[in-house]
Every structure is written in structure tokens, then in C-alpha cells.
TORDREN-219084 format. One record per atom (N, C-alpha, C): residue in one letter; atom name; x, y, z. Coordinates in steps of 0.001 Angstrom, whole numbers. Layout:
residues N
+---------+------+---------+---------+---------+
! drenkol ! fike !    east !   north !      up !
+---------+------+---------+---------+---------+
!       a !   CA !       X !       Y !       Z !
...
+---------+------+---------+---------+---------+
END
This chain:
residues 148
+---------+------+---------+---------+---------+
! drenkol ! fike !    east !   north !      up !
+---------+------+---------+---------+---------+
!       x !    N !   48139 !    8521 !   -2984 !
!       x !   CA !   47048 !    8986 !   -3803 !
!       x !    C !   46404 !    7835 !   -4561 !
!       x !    N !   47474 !    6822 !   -4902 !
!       x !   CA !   46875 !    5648 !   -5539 !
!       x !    C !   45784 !    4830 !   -4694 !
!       x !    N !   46039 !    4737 !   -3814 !
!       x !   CA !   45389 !    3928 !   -2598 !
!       x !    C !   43899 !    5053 !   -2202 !
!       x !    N !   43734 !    6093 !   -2256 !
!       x !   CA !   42859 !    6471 !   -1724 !
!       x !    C !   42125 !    6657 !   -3090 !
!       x !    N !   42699 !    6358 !   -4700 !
!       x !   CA !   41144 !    6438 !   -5952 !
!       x !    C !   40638 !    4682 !   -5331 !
!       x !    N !   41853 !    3999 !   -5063 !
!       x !   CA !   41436 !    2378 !   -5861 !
!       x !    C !   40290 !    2300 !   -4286 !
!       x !    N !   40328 !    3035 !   -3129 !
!       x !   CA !   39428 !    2725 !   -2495 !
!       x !    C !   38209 !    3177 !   -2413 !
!       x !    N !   38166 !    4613 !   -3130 !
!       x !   CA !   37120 !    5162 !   -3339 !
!       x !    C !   36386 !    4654 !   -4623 !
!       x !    N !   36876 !    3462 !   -5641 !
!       x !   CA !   36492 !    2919 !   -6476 !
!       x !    C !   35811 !    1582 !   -5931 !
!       x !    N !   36066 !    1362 !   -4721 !
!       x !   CA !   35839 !    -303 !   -4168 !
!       x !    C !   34666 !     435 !   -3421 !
!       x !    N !   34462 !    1577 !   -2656 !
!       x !   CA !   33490 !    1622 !   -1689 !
!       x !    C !   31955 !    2154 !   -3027 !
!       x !    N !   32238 !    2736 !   -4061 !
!       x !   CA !   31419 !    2880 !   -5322 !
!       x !    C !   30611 !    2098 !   -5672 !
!       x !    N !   31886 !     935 !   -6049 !
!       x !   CA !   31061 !    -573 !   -6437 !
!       x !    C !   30034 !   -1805 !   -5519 !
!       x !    N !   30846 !   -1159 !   -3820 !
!       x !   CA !   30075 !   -1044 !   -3093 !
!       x !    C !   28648 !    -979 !   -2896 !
!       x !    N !   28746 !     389 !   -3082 !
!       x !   CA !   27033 !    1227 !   -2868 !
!       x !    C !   26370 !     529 !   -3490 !
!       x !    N !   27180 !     876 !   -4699 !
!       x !   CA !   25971 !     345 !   -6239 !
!       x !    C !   25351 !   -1507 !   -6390 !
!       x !    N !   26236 !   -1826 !   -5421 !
!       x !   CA !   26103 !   -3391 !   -5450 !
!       x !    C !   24888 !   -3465 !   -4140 !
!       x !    N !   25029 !   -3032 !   -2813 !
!       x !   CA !   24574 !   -2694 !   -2370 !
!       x !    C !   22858 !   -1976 !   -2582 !
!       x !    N !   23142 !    -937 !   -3197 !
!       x !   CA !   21552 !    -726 !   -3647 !
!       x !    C !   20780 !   -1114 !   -4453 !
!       x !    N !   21290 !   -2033 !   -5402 !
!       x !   CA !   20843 !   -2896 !   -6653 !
!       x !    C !   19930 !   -4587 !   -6175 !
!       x !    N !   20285 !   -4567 !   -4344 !
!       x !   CA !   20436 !   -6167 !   -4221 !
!       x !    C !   18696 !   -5778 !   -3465 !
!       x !    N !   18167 !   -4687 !   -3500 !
!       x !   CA !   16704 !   -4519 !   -3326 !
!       x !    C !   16219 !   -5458 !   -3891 !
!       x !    N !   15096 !   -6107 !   -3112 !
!       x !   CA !   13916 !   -7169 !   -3565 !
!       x !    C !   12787 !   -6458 !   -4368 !
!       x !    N !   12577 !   -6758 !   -5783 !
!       x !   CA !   11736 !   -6518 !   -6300 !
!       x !    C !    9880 !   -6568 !   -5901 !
!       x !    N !    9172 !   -5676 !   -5752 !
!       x !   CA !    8048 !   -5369 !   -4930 !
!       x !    C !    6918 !   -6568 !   -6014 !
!       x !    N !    6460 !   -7300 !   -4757 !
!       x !   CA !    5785 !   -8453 !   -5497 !
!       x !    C !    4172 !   -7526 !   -5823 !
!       x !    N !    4071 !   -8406 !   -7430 !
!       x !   CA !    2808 !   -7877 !   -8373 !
!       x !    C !    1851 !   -7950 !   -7526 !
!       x !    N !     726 !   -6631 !   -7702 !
!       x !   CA !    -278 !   -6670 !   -6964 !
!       x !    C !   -1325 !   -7639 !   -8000 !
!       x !    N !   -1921 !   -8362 !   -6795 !
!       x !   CA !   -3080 !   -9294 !   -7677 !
!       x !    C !   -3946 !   -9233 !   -6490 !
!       x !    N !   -5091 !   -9236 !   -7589 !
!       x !   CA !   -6889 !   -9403 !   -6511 !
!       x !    C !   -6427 !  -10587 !   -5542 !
!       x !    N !   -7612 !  -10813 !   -4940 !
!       x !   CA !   -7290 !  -11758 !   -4144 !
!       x !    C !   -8648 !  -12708 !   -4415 !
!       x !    N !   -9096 !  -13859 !   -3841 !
!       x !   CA !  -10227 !  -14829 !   -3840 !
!       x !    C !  -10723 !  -14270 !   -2807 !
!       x !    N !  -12017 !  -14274 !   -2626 !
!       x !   CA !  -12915 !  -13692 !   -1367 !
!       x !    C !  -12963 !  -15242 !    -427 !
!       x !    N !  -12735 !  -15263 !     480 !
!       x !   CA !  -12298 !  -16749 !    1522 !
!       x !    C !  -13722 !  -16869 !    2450 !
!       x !    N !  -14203 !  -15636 !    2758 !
!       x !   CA !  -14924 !  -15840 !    3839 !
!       x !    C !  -16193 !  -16654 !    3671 !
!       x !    N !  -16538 !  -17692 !    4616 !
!       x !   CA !  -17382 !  -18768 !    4199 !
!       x !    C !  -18992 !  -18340 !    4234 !
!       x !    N !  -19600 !  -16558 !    4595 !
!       x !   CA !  -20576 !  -16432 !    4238 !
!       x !    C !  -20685 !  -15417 !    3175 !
!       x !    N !  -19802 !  -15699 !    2355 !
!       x !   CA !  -19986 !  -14527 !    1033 !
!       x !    C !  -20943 !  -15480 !      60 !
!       x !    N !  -21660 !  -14855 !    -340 !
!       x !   CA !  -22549 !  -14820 !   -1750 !
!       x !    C !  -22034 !  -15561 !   -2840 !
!       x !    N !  -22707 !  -16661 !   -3047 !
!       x !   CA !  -21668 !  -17024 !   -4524 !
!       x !    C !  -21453 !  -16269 !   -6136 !
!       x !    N !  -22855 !  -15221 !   -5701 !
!       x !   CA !  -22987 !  -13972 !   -6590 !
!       x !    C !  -21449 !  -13644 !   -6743 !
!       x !    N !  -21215 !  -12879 !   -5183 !
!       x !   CA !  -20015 !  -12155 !   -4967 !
!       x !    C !  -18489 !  -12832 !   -5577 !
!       x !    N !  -18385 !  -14129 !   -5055 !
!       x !   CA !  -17495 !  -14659 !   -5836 !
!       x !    C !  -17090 !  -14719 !   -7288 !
!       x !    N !  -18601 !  -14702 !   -7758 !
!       x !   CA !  -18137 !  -14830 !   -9023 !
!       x !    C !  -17600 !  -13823 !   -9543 !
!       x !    N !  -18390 !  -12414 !   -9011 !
!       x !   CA !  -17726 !  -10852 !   -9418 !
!       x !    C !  -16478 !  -11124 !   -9242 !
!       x !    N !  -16077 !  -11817 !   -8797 !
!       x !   CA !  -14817 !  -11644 !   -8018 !
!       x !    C !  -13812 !  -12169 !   -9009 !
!       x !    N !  -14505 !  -12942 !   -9578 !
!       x !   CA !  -13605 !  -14158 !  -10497 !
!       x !    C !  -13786 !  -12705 !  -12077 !
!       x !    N !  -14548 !  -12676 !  -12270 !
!       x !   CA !  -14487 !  -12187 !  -13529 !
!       x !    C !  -13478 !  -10698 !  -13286 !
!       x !    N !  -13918 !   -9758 !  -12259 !
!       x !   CA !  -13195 !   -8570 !  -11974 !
!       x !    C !  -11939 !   -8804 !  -11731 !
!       x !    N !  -11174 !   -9982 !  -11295 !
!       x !   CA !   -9678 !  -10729 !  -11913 !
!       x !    C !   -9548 !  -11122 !  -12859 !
!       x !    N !  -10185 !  -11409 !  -13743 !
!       x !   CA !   -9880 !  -11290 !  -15532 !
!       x !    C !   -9293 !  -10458 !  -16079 !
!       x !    N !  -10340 !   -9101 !  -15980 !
!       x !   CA !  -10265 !   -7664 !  -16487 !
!       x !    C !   -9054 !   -7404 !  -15677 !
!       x !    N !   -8805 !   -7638 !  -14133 !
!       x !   CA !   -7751 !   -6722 !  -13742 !
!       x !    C !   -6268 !   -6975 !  -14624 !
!       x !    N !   -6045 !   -8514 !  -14409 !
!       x !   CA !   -5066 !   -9546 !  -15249 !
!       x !    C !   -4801 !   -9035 !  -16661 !
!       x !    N !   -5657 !   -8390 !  -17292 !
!       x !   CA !   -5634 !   -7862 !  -18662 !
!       x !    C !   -5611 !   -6405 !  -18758 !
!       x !    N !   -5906 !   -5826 !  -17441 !
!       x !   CA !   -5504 !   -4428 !  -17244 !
!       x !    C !   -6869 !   -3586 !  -18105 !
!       x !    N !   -7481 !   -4514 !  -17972 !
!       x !   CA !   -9175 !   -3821 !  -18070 !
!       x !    C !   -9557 !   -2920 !  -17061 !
!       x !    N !   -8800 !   -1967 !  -16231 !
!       x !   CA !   -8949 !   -1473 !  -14883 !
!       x !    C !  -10453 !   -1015 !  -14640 !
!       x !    N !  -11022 !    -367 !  -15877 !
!       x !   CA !  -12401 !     294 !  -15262 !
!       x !    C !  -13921 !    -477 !  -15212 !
!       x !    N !  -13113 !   -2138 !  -16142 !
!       x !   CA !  -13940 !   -3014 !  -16105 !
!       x !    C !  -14141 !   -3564 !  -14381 !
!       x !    N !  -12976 !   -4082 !  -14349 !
!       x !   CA !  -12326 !   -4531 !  -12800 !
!       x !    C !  -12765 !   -3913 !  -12196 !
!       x !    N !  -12840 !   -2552 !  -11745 !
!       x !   CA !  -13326 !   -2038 !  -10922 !
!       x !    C !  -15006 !   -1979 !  -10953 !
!       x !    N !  -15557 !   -2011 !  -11825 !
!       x !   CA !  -16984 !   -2046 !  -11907 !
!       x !    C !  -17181 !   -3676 !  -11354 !
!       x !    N !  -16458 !   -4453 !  -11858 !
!       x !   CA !  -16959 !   -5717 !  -11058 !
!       x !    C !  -16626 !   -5928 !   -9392 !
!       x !    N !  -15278 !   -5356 !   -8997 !
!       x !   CA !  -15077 !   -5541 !   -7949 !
!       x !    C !  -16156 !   -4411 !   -6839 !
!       x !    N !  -16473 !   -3549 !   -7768 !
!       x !   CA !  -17862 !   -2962 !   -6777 !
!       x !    C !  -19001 !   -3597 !   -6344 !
!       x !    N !  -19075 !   -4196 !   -7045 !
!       x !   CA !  -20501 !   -4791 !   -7608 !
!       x !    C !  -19969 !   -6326 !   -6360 !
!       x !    N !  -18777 !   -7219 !   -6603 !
!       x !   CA !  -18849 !   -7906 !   -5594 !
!       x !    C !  -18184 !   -7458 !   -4084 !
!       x !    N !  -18170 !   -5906 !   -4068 !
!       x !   CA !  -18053 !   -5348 !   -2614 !
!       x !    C !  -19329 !   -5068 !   -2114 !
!       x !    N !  -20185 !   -4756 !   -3005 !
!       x !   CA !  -21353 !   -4305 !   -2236 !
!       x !    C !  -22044 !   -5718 !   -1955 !
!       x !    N !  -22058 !   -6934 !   -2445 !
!       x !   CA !  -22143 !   -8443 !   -2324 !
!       x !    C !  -21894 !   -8635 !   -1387 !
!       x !    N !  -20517 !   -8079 !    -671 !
!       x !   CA !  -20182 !   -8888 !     456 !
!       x !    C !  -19285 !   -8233 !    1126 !
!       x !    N !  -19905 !   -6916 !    1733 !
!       x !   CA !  -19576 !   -5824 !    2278 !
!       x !    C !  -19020 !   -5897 !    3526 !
!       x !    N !  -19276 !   -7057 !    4007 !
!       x !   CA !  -17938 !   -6898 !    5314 !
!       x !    C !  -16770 !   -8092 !    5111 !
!       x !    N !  -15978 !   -8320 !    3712 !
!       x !   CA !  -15490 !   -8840 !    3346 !
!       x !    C !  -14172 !   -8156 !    3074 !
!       x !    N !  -12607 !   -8625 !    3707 !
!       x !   CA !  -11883 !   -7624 !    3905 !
!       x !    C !  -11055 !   -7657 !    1863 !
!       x !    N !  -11571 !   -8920 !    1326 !
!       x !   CA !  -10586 !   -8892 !     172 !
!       x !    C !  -11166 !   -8536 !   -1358 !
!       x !    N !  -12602 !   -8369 !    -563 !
!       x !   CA !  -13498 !   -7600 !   -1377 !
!       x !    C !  -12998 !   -6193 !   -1813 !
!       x !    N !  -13069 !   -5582 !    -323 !
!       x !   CA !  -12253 !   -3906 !    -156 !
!       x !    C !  -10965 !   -3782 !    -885 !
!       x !    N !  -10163 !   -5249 !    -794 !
!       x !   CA !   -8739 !   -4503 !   -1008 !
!       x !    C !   -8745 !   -4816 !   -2856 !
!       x !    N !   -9356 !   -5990 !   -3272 !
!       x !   CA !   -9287 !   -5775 !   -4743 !
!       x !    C !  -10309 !   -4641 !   -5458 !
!       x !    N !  -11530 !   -3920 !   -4776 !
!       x !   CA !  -11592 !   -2894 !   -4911 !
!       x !    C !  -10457 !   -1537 !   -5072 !
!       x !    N !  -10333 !   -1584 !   -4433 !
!       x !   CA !   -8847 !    -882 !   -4151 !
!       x !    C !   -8040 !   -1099 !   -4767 !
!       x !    N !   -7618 !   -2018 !   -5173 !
!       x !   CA !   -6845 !   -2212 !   -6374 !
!       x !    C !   -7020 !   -1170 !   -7613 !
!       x !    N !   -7699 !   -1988 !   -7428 !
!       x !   CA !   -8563 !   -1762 !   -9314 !
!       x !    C !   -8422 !       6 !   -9486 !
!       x !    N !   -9076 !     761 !   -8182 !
!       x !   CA !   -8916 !    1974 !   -8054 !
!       x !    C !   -7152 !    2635 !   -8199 !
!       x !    N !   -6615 !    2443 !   -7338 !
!       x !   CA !   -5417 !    2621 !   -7300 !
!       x !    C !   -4552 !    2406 !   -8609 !
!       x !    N !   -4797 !    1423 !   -9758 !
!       x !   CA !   -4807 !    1463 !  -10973 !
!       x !    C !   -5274 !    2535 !  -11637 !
!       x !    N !   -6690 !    3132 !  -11442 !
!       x !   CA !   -7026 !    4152 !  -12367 !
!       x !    C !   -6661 !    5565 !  -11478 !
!       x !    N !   -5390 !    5203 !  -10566 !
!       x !   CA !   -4811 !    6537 !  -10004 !
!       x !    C !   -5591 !    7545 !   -9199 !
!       x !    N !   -7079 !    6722 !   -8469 !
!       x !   CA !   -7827 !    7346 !   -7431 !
!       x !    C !   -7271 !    6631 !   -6263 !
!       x !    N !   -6188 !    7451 !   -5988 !
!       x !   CA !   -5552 !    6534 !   -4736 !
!       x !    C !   -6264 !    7596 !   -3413 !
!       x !    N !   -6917 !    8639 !   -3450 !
!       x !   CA !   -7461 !    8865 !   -1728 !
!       x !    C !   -8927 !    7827 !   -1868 !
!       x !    N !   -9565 !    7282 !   -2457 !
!       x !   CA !  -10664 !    6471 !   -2334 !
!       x !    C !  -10027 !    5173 !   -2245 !
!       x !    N !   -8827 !    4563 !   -2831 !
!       x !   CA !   -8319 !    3610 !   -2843 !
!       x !    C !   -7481 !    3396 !   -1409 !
!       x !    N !   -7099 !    4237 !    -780 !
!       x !   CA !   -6615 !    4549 !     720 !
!       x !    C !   -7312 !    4114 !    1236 !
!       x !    N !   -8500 !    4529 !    1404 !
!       x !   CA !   -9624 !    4254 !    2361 !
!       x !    C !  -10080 !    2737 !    2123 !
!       x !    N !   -9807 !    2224 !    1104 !
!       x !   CA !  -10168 !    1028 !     621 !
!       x !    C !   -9462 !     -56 !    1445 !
!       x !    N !   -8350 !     144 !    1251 !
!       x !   CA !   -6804 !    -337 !    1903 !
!       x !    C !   -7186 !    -311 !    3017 !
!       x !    N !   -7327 !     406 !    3883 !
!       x !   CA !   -7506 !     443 !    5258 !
!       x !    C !   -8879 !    -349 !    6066 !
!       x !    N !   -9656 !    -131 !    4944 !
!       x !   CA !  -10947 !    -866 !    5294 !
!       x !    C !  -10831 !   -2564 !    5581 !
!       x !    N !  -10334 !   -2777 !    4254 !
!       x !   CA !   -9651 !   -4341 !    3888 !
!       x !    C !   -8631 !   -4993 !    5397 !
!       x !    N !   -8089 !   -3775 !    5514 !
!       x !   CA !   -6955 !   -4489 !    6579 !
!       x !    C !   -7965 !   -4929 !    7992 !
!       x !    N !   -8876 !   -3741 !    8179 !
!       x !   CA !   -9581 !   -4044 !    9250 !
!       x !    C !  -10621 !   -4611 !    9239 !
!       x !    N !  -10685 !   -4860 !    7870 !
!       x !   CA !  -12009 !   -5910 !    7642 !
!       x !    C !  -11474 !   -7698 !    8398 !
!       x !    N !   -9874 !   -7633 !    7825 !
!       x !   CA !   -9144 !   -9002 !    7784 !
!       x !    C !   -8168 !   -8895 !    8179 !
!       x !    N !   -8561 !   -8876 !    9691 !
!       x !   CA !   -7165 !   -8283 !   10775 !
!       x !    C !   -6106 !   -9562 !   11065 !
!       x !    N !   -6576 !  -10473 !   10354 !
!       x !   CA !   -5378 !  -11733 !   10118 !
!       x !    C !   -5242 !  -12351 !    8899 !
!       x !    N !   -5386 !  -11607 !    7959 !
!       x !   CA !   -4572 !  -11822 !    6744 !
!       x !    C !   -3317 !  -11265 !    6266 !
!       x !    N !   -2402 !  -11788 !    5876 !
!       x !   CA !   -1285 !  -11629 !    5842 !
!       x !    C !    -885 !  -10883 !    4734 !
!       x !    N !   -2063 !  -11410 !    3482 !
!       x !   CA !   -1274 !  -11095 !    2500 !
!       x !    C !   -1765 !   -9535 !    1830 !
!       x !    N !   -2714 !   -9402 !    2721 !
!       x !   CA !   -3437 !   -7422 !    2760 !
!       x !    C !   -2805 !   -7307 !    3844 !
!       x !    N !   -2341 !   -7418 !    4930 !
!       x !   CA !   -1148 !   -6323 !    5731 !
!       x !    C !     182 !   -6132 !    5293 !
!       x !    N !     790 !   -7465 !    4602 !
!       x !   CA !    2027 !   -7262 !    3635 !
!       x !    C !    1879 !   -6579 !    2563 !
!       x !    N !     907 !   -6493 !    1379 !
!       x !   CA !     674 !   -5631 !     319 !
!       x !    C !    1515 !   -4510 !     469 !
!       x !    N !    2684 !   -4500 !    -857 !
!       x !   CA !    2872 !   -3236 !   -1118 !
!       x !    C !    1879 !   -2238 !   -1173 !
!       x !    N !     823 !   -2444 !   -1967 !
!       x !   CA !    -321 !   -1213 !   -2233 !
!       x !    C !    -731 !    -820 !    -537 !
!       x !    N !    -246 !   -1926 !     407 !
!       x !   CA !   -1074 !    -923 !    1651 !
!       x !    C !    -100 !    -318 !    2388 !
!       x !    N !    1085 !    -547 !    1926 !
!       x !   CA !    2476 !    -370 !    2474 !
!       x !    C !    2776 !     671 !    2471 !
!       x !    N !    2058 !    1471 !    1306 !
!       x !   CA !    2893 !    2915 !     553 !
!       x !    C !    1800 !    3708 !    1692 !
!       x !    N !     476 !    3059 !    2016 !
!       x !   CA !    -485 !    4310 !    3003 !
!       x !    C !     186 !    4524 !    4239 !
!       x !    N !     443 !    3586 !    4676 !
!       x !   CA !    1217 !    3594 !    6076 !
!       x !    C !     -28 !    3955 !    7287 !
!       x !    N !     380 !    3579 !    8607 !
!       x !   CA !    -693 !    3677 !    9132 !
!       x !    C !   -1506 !    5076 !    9489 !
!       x !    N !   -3013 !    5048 !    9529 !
!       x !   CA !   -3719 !    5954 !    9284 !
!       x !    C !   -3374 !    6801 !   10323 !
!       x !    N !   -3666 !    6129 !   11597 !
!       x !   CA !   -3463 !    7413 !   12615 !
!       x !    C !   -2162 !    8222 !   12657 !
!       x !    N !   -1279 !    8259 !   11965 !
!       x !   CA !    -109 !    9406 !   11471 !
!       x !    C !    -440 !    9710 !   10592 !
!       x !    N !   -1334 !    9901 !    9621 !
!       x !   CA !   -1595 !   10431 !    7788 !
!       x !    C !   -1612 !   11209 !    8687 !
!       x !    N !   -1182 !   12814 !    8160 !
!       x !   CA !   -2026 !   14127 !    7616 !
!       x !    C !   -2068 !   14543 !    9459 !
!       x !    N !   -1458 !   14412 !   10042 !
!       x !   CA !   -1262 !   14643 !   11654 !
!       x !    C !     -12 !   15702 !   11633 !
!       x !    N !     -60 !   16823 !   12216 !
!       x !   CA !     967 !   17623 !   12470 !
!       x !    C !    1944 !   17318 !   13534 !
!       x !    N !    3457 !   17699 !   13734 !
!       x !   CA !    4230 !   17185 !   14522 !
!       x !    C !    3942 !   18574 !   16032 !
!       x !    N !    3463 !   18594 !   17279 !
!       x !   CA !    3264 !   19164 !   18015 !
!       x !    C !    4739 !   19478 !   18094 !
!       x !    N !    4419 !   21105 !   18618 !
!       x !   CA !    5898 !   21659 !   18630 !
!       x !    C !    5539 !   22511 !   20241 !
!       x !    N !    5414 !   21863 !   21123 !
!       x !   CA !    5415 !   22634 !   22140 !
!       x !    C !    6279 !   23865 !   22580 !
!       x !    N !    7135 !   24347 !   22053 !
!       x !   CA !    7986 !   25486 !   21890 !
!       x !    C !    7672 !   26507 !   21060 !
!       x !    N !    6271 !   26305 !   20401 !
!       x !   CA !    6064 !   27947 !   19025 !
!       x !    C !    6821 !   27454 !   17837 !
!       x !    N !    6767 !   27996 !   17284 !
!       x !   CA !    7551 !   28250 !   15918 !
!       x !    C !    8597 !   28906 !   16029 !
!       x !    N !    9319 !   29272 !   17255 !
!       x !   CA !   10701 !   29883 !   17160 !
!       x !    C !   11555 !   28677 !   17150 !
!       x !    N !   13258 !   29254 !   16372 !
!       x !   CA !   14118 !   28148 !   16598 !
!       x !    C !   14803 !   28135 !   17632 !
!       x !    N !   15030 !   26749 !   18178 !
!       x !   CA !   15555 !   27017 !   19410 !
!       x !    C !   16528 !   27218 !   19603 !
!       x !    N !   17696 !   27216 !   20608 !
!       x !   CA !   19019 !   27595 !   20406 !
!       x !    C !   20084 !   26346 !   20912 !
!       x !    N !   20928 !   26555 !   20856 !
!       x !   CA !   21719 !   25321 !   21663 !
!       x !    C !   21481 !   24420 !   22374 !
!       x !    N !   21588 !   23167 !   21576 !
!       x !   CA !   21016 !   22017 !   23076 !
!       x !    C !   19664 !   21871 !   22544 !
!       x !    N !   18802 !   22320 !   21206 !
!       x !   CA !   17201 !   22113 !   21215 !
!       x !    C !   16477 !   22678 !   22801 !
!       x !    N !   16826 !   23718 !   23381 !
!       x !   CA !   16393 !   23804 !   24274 !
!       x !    C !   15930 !   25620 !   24261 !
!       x !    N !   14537 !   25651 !   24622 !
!       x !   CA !   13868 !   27097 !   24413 !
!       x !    C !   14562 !   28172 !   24686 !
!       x !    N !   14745 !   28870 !   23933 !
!       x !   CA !   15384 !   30554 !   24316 !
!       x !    C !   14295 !   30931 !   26250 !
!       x !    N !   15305 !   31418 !   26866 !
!       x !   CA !   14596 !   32306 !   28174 !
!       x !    C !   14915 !   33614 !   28203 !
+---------+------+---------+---------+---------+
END
């Protein structure tokens, strides 16, 4: 009996050691707009709407990061610090769409396909898709295999 607490005390400390050694989810931050025909307008939105975000000015941020999305509208880091900013003031189905835009705006950037914030959408073509159940809604019986 001794042997089976002191091991059920070792596999405990285990778990807990175990689930604790999670990597902390790196801070979301705007990004610099890179692409070499953006607007220097746009940039600058860009610079100031990372001020406000940095200070958690969210509805400032977001008014600037609009303002340099519509600047430089096929710009993928435009979309995603848009999105940000949104996803801050907890409009995450407009901020979804944001996310997704961004990724396919900047189908080789690394650091908008790694983003936690785009991580949690997961990819679009499974959102909100039902699992086909070619069998009805009855349960099946033994084996997952259709009643005859």
C-alpha cells in the first residue's frame, strides 16, 4: 500500500511538472508594413496606431490601423494589425476575417501564420462546417457499422 501512495505521488508531480513546462504564448504586437509599394502615408498610420496599441489605446489603434489599411489595402500586415487592434476591443468575427485576409494577403510571412491571434481561428475551410454523417442520425450499433 506504501508503494502504490509514494507512486501515485511521483506520477502527480509528474503531470503537474509536465503541464506547467507549456511555452508561454508570445505578446501580440502590430507589425511594420514591409511591402515596398505602400504609401508613406500608410506607414506612418502604422507607426502611430503602434503607439496607441503599446499603450492599449485600442480604439485609437484601431482607428489608425484603418485608416493605414485602407492606405494600403493589399497589404497583408496592414490586415493583421487591423485585426489586432479589433480582437482587443473583443470584435473577434470582423477580426477573423481580418486574420485570414492578412495570411493571404502574405502567404510567406511567418510571423502572421505563426501568430497566436491567427492560431486560435484555425483554418477557414473547417469553421462552422458540419461533420457529414452518411448514416442519418441513428446510432449505430457494434463495430460503428449501420443497423440492417
Amino acid at each position: 500500500m506504501k508503494h502504490v501512495a509514494i507512486l501515485a505521488v511521483i506520477l502527480v508531480l509528474t503531470g503537474m511538472t509536465a503541464c506547467s513546462s507549456r511555452p508561454k504564448p508570445k505578446p501580440l504586437v502590430p507589425l511594420a508594413l514591409i511591402n515596398g509599394s505602400v504609401k508613406p502615408q500608410a506607414i506612418t498610420l502604422t507607426e502611430q496606431g503602434t503607439q496607441a496599441y503599446q499603450t492599449k489605446q485600442f480604439e485609437v489603434a484601431k482607428q489608425y490601423f484603418e485608416q493605414a489599411m485602407t492606405a494600403a489595402p493589399d497589404s497583408g500586415q496592414a490586415h493583421y494589425n487591423y485585426a489586432l487592434a479589433l480582437n482587443a476591443l473583443g470584435d473577434s468575427e470582423v477580426a477573423r476575417q481580418h486574420f485570414l485576409d492578412a495570411a493571404n494577403l502574405a502567404p510567406g510571412d511567418k510571423i502572421i501564420w505563426d501568430s497566436p491571434a491567427l492560431f486560435q481561428y484555425g483554418d477557414v475551410s473547417t469553421q462552422k462546417r458540419t461533420k457529414d454523417r452518411p448514416y442519418g442520425t441513428q446510432r449505430p450499433t457494434f463495430g460503428n457499422m449501420p443497423r440492417q
